[in-house]
N, C-alpha and C positions, 0 to 999 in steps of 0.2 A: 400614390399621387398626393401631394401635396394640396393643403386647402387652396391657396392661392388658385393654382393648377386648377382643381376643379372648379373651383366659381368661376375661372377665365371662359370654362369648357362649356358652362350653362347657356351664354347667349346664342353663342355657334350650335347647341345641341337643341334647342327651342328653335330658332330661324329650320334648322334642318327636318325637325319633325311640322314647321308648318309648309314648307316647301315642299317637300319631298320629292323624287326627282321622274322623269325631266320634269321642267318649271316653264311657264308664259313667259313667252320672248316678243320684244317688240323692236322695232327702232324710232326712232322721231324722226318727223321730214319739218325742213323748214321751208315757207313758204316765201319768205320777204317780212311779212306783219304778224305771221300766226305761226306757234310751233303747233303740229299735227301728229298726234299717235293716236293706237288701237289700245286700248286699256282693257282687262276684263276683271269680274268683279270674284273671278274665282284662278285659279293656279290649273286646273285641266277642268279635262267636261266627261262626263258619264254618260253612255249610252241611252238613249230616249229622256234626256234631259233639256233643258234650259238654261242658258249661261246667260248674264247682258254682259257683250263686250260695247264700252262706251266708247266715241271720238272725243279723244280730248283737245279743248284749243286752248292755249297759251299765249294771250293776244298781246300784242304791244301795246304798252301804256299809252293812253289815249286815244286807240282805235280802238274798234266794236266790230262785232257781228251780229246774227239779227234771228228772232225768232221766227216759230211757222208762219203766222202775220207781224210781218216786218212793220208796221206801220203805215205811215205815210210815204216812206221812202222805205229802197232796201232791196234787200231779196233773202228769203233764210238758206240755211245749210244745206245741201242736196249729199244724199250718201246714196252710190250703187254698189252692188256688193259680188262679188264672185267667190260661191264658196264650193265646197265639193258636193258630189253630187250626193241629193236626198236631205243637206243643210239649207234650212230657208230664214231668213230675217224677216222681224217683223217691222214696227214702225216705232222711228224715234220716241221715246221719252223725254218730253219737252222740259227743263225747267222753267219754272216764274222767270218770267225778262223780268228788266231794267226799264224804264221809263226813261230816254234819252228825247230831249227837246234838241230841234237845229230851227234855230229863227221860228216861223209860225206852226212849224212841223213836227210832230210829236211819234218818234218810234219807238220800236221795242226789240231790245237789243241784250248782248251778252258782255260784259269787257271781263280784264283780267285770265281770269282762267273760268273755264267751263266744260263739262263732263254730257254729252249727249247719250244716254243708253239704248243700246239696242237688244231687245231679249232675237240670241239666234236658235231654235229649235235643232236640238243633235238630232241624227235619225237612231233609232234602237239597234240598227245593224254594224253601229260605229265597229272599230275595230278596238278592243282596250290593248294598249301598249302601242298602239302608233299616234305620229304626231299629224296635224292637222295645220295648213295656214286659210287663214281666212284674210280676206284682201278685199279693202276698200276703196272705192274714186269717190274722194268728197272735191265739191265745189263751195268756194264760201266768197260771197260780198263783203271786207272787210273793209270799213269807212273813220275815216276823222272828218276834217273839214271835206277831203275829195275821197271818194270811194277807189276801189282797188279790185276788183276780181283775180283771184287767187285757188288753184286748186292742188291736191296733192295724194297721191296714190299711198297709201298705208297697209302693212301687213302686221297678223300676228299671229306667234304659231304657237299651238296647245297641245300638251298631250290629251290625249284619250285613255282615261284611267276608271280602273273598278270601285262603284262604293260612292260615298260621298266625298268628292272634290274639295280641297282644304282651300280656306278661303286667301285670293293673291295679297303675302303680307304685304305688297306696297299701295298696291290699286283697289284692292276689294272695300276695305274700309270708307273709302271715298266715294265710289262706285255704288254702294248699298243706301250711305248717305243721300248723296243725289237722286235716289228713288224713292226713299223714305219722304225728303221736301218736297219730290214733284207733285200740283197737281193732283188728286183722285179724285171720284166720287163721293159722297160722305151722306148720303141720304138729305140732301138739300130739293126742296121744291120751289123751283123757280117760275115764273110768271113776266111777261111783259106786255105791256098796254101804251098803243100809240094814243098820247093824249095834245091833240093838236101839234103843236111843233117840240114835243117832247117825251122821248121814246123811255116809260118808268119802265125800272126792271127791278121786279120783288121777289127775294130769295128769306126764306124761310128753315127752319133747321134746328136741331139742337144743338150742334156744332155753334151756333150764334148767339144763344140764350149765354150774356153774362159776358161778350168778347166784347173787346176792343177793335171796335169798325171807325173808328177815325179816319182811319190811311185806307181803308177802301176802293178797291177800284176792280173794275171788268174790262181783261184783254177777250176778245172778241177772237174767233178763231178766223172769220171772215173778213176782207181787211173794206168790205163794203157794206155793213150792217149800222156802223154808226161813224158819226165824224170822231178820230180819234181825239184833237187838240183839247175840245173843251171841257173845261173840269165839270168832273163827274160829281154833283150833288148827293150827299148824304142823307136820307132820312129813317130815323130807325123807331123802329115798335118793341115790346115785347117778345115776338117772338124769332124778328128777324130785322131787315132793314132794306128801303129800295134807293136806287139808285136813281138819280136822272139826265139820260143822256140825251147828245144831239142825235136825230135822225139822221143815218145815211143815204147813200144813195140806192139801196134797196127798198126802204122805205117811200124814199121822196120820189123817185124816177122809173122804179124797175115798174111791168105791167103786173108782174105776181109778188103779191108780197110774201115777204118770206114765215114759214108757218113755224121756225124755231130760231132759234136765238143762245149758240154755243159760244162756249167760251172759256176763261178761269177767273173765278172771285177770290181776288188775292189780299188779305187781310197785314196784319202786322207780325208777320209772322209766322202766318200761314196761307195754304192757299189747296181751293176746292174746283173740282170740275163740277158747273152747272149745265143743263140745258134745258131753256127759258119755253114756255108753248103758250100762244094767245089766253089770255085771260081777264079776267078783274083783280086789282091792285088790293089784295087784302089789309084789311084796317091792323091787324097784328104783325104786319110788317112795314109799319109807320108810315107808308104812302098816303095815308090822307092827311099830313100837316102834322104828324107829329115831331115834335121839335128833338134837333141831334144832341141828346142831353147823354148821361153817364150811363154805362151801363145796365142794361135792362136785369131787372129783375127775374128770377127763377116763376115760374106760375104754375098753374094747375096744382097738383094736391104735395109741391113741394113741400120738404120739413121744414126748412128754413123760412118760405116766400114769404109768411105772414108774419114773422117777428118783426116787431118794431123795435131800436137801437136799444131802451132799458132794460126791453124783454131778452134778449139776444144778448148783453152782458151779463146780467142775470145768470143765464145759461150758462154761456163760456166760463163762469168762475165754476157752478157748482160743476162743469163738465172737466175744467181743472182737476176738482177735488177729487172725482169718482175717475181719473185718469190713474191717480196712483195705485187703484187697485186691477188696473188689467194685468195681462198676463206679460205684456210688450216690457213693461215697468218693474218687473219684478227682480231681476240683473242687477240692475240702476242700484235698488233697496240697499244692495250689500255696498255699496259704495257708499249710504248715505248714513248707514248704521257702525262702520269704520270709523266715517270723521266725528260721526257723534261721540263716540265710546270716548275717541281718545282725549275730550275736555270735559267729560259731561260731568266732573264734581268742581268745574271753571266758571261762576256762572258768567263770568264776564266774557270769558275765551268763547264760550260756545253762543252766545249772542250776539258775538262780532262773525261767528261761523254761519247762523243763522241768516243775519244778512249778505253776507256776500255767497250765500248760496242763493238766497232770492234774487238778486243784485244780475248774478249766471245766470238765474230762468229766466230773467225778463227780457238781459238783454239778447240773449239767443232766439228765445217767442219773437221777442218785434223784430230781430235781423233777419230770419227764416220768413214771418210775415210779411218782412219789407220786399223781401228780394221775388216771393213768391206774387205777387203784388206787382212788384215791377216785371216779373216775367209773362202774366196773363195779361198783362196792359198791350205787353211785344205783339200777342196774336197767339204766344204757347197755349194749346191744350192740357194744363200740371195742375193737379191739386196738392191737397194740403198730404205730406211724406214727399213730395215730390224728391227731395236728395237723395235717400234710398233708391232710387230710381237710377242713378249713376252710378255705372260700375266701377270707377274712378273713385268718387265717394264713400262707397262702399269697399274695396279695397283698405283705403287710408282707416275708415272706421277698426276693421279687421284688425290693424298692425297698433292703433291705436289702443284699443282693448286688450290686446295680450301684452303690450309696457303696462298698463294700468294693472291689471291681472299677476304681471312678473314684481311691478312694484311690491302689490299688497303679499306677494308670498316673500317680499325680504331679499331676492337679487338682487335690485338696487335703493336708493333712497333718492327721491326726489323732494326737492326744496330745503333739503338738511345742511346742514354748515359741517363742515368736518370734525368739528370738535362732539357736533351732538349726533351724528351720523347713528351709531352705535346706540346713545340712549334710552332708546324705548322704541315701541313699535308702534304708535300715536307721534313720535313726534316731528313728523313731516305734515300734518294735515295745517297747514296756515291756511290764509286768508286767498291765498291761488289756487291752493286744492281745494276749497269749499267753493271756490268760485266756477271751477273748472269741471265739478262734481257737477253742478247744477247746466250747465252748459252740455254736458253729456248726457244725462236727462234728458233734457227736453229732443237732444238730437234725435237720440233712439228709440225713443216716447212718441216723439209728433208722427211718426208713421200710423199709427194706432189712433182711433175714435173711440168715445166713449159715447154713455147716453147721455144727451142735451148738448154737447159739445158740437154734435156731427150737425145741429140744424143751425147754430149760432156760427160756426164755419160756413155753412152753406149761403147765411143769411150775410158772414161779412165779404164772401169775394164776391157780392152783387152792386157793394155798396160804393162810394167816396172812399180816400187811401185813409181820410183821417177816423172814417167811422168804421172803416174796417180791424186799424189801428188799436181802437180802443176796445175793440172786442178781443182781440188777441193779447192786448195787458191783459184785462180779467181771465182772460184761460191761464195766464201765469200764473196771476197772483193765485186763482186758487187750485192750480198745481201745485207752485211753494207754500201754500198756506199748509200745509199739518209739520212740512219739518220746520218751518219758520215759528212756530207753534209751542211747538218741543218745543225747541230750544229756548224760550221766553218764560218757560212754566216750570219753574227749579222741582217742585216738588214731584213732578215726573220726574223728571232726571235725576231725583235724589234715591229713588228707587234702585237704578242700577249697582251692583257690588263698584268696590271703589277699586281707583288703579291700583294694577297690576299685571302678574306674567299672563291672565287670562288676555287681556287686550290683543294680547301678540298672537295666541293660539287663534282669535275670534278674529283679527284680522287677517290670517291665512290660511284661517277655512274661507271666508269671506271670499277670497281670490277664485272660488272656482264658478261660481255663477258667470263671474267675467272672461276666466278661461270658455263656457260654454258657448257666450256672448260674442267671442271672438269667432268659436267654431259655427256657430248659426249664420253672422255673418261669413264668412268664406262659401258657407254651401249656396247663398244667397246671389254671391257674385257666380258662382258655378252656373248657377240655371240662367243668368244674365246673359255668360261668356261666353262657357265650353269648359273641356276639360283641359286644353295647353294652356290657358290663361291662370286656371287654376292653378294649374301646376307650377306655375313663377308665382302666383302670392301664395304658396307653400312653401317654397326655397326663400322667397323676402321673409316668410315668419320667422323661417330657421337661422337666416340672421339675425332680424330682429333680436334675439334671444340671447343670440349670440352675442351682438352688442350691447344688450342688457346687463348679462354675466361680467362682460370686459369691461362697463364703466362701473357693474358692486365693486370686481377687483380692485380697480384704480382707487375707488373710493378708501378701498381698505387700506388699500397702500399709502394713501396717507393718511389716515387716523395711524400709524406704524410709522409716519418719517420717512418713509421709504417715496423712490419716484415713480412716477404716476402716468408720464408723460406718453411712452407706448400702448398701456393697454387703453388711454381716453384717444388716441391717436388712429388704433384698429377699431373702436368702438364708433368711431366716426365713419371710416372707409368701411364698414359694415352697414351702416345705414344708409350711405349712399348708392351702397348693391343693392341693398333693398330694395332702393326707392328704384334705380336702373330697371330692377326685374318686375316690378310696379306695371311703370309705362312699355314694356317689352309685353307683357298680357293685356295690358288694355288696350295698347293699339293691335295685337290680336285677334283681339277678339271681334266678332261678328257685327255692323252695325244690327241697332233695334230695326230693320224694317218693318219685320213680322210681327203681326199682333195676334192676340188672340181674337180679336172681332174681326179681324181679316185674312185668318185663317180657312181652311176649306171648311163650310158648314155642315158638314157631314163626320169633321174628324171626332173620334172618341179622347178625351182625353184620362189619362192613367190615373184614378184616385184609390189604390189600393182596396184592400177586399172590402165587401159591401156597394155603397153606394158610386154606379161610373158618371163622368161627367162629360156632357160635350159641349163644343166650345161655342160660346153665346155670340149673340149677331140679332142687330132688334128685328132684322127680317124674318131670323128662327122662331124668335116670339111670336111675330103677326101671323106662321106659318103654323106653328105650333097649336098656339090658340082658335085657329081655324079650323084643324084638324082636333077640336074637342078635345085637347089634354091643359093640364093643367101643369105649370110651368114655374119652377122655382129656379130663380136667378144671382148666383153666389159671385157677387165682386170683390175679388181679393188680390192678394200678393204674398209674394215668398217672404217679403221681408216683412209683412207684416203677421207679428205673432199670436193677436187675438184672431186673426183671422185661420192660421195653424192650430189654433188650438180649439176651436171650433168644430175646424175639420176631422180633427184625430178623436172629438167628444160627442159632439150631437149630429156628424152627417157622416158615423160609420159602422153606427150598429145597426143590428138586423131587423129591429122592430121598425128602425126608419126605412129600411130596404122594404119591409113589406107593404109598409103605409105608401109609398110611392107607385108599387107596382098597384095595390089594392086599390087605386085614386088614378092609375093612366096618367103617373106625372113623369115629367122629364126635368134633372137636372144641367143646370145650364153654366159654367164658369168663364169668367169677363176675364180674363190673369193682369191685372195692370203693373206684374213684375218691373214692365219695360213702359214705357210712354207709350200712351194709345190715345190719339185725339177722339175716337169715338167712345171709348171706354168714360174719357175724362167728359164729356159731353151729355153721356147716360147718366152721370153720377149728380153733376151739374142740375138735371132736369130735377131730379128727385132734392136736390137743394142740399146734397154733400157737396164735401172736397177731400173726401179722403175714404177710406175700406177702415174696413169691410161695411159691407152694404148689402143687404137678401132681399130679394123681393118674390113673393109668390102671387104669379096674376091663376083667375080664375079661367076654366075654361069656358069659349068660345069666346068672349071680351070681356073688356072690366079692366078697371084701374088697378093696379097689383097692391095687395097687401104687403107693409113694411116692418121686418121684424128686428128685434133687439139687436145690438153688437153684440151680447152673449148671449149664446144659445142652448137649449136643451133638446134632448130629443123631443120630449112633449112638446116645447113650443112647435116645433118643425113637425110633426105630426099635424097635432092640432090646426097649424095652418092650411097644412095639405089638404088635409081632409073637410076642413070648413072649404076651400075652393071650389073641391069636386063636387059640392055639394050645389054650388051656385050661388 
């Protein structure tokens, strides 16, 4: 078979191993306003399982439908379900409405498109190998200026198959998404106090500590607990913020007044299920006149909460400095000891290298700062690595790294002119590669914290965007300060042997840290995705490579005279299969729903021999600590490397197994491989933005003790053991 041939074969052979057969069938009904189907967020259902099959509504531009409290006006979605026998559905998952005003009337509605999930329980006696229709009668209120009742009968049919159920590639990605944004719990303590003709309602939380509650508001699940029209008053504290609404007419009229107060508090970005119980308005959730000023500050024994702006750059430079020696950064080194080599008897060349690699760090720091900055303003839960966090990202990283890696071992040349192509193995490092060097740095580097770094982080996403700003400069500058350094101080660099054929040798050994760089990331996007997603950014590598090879050739081909024109031609339509089999795995792959702090609190999770880990949740803590043990808390990530190396050094020998057992402690892992608003929330408290981050609390209470980013097994002993102690 021809290459052609096979790469044709690869999308049809990926579609077919996520499908597999039979596959979810549905039809769409049209109602008049609303197109109406049965979505499911998986391809078949497994015996004693859970599927959510969603109703999906495709509304007409300018009409709406309406949530479980329609508002002022409305009526929401009604779904009855006929499934076979021993199948039961449970209750819609709602997402955050929409705030639709009509003249004095304010509802809460859906427009465009919208995904309603239903988790429906299989019974364990299903039959595997037969199919199943599950059949819906939705009713929907569908309004512009005049309303419309409209309803439509929906089927869908699934098979019933062995195993784990491969996720539906058209619907499941959407389907997970809209349950990941709905709505949950989040350990929020609400409170409400009728205070003459203004019903305060005070939520409190870590989820709050440091967000962006501007846009704030509470849909009320009752559509008679408050008047909806009037705007909802913000005032925020410290540790959370309350609200101040109008009394409804449960308040003002009914004879009992109501003893709770549900609803969702839906932020910028995000949104929490609360439920509010009579109380007093606490002073740390700014109901008594605290003014709605910039985000609150980190409190209690955070690292960051008490740095003030000098102290807190201060920090960030020297945490800059002590960044270059983690373990995350050491990859990077060979990139940055390449471009030095190849001008270092230049003093002029390598001090224009010098700055435009500073030039890359800064402006990377403040673009990742900026954006990271404008994403927690939105309402996101993301600290500082937050882009590793993107399978997508991380992908691109992957393919990224192994050109860089194929560069340095001499397949192609990039920035060279044709005539110097061939000259030396230094001489492509100009003023783009040093720029570009440093830009890659920082990318692969900011997932990783260092000492004094993690509390001058913590201290800047509390702050103003401008004083945040300038902490994140001084993390550059003294990230690039030692190679900005070099390069200014001849007399170092006069030390190194002078050019020659060694350069070429040291530049492609150099290339394999980057090769490993590329393989750490791909394992990276593996625990992200799955293993079919992985498998298309394997096949993108092997082109990559491939169009690597094909534009050295071209290149060679003209330093030779010779034409060039086919193999820069396949070097192109090789990248662009790439990049096709790219988004063929990421839309693949699973959304993030699951987190490791909302996982089952009871699961074990796998850390190789020695020391086991189970999956953390603050309720395990409160739980743990109750029950007299002593409780060490590991917040990490795959992508982050001082945090692997950690693991594989001081949390997996046997003197730390027996110091644990000997001490009745339990270890505990946060995984923030994936987005976790409550993970990001814990870290927050403690006045990070970023992992790794250990806390060991003592048992029965007590403020948990906080240890280094690098660890030993003594430090981790010794802490354990000072806990157990008391």
């Amino acid at each position: 078979m021809s290459f052609r041939k096979l790469f044709a074969a690869v999308p049809a052979l990926m579609v077919a191993l996520l499908l597999g057969a039979p596959v979810a069938k549905a039809d769409p009904v049209q109602t008049g306003h609303i197109e109406v189907e049965l979505v499911s967020q998986e391809a078949g259902v497994a015996p004693g399982s859970t599927v959510y099959v969603a109703l999906r509504q495709k509304i007409q531009p300018g009409w709406h439908t309406y949530w479980r409290n329609p508002g002022d006006a409305g009526d929401a979605t009604r779904i009855v379900w006929t499934l076979p026998a021993g199948w039961t559905a449970g209750d819609i998952v709602w997402p955050t409405p929409e705030k639709s005003r009509v003249g004095p009337l304010l509802d809460f509605a859906y427009t465009n498109e919208v995904l309603l999930p239903v988790p429906i329980s299989v019974p364990a006696n299903a039959q595997v190998g037969s199919v199943v229709t599950l059949k819906a009668a939705a009713a929907f209120l569908v309004c512009e200026q005049v309303c419309v009742p409209e309803d439509a009968v929906v089927t869908l049919t699934l098979p019933v198959v062995a195993g784990m159920p491969q996720t539906d590639p058209k619907w499941g990605a959407k389907v997970a998404d809209t349950l990941a944004k709905a709505p949950k719990p989040a350990g929020l303590k609400a409170v409400f106090e009728l205070q003459g003709s203004v019903l305060k309602l005070a939520v409190t939380g870590a989820p709050l500590k440091g967000a962006d509650v501007s846009g704030a508001f509470f849909y009320p699940y009752s559509g008679k607990v408050i008047e909806h029209p009037p705007e909802q008053k913000i005032e925020r504290g410290p540790e959370g913020l309350t609200l101040s609404l109008t009394p409804g007419y449960d308040f003002t009229q009914a004879e009992a007044k109501p003893t709770e107060l549900a609803g969702v508090l839906a932020l910028n970005g995000a949104a929490y299920e609360i439920t509010a119980t009579p109380g007093t308005i606490p002073a740390e959730a700014g109901g008594l006149g605290a003014p709605a000023a910039a985000p609150a500050k980190a409190t209690g024994s955070a690292e960051g909460a008490s740095l003030g702006l000098p102290l807190a750059v201060a920090f960030a430079f020297i945490g800059g400095l002590i960044l270059n020696l983690m373990p995350c950064v050491f990859p990077i080194l060979s990139m940055k000891a390449a471009s030095l080599t190849a001008h270092a008897h230049d003093a002029g060349k390598t001090r224009v290298q010098g700055l435009a690699f500073l030039v890359g760090v800064v402006v990377t720091f403040l673009a990742l700062a900026g954006l990271l900055i404008a994403v927690r303003a939105g309402g996101a839960a993301v600290g500082w690595g937050f882009q590793l966090q993107s399978p997508a990202v991380v992908a691109a990283l992957a393919l990224l790294m192994l050109l860089v890696a194929l560069n340095m071992s001499g397949v192609f040349e990039v920035g060279a002119s044709v005539q110097n192509a061939a000259s030396g193995a230094g001489g492509s490092g100009g003023l783009g590669g040093s720029f570009l060097t440093g830009a890659l740095a920082v990318i692969v580097a900011a997932p990783c914290t260092a000492p004094f770094m993690a509390g001058a982080l913590g201290y800047a996403l509390t702050q103003p965007p401008l004083a945040s700003l300038l902490v994140f400069l001084a993390l550059a500058l003294g990230f690039a300060a030692p190679f900005v350094l070099l390069a200014f101080i001849p007399a170092l660099l006069g030390r190194l042997p002078r050019p020659g054929p060694w350069m070429d040798v040291l530049k492609k050994g150099l290339a394999f840290p980057m090769y490993a760089t590329a393989a750490w990331l791909a394992w990276v996007y593996s625990q992200q995705t799955g293993s079919i997603p992985l498998a298309a950014l394997l096949a993108a590598s092997v082109l990559v490579a491939f169009a690597a090879w094909l534009y050295g050739l071209a290149q060679a081909r003209q330093i030779a005279g010779k034409g060039a024109a086919v193999p820069f031609v396949l070097a192109a339509l090789s990248l662009v299969a790439a990049v096709a089999l790219v988004v063929v795995g990421v839309r693949a792959a699973p959304a993030a729903s699951a987190s490791a702090s909302t996982a089952t609190p009871s699961a074990e999770l796998s850390s190789g021999p020695g020391l086991a880990a189970e999956v953390w949740s603050p309720e395990k803590v409160k739980t743990l600590q109750a029950q007299g043990k002593v409780v060490m808390v590991d917040f990490t990530a795959d992508w982050c490397v001082t945090c692997k190396v950690n693991e594989g050094t001081a949390l997996k020998g046997q003197r730390v197994v027996d110091a644990f057992k000997a001490s009745d402690a339990v270890y505990l892992r946060a995984d923030w491989t994936k987005r976790d608003a409550v993970i990001a929330a814990a870290l927050a408290e403690h006045g990070r933005a970023g992992v790794p981050l250990y806390l060991v609390y003592p048992k029965g209470s007590g403020e948990p003790a906080v240890l280094p980013q690098l660890l030993t097994e003594g430090l981790v002993i010794e802490a354990i053991e000072k806990a157990a102690k008391g």
